[in-house]
C-alpha positions as CSV (number, residue, x, y, z in Angstrom):
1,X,9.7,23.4,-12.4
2,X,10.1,25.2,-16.0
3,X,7.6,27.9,-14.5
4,X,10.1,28.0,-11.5
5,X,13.1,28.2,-13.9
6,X,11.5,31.2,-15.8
7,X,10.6,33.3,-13.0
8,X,14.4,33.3,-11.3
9,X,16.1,33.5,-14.4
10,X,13.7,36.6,-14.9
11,X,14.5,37.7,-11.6
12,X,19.1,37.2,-11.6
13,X,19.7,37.6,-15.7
14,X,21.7,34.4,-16.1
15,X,25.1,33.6,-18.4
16,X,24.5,29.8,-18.4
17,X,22.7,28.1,-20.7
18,X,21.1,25.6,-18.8
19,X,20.8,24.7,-14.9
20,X,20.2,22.3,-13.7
21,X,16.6,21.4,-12.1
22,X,17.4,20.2,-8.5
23,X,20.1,22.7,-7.9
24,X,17.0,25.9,-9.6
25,X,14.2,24.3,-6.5
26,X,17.1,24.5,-4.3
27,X,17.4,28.2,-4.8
28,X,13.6,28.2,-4.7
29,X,13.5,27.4,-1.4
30,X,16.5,29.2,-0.4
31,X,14.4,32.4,-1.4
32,X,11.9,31.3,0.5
33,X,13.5,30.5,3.7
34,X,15.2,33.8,3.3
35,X,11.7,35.0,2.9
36,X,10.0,33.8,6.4
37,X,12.9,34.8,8.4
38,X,12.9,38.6,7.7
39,X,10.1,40.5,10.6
40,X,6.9,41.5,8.4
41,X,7.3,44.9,7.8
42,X,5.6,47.2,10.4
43,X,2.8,50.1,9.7
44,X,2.6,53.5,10.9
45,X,0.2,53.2,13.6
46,X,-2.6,55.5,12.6
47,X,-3.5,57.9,15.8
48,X,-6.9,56.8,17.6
49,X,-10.0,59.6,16.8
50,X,-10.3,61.8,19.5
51,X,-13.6,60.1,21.6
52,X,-16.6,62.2,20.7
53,X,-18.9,64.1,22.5
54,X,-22.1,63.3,24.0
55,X,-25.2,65.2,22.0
56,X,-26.2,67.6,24.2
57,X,-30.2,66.9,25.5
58,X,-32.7,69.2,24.4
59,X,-35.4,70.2,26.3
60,X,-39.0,70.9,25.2
């Protein structure tokens, strides 16, 4: 829970001197509600290789 404390306080400069515990894991899982619900980002679809060429056969 201090670990927790640390990190959001690290995160939002805070004025108070203290918080208390319950109401700092409640922001915790705020964030991380907020966190699911966004769409994962999406990547640039890389454009397929043109398909390749057959060898051609060489003949003795």
């Amino acid at each position: 829970m201090d670990r927790l404390h640390q990190v959001l306080s690290a995160i939002r400069t805070e004025t108070k001197s203290a918080k208390n515990p319950a109401s700092v894991f409640r922001e915790f899982l705020s964030h991380v509600d907020q966190a699911q619900r966004k769409p994962p980002a999406k990547r640039p679809r890389l454009k397929a290789a043109a398909p390749r060429r057959r060898a051609a056969k060489r003949t003795k």
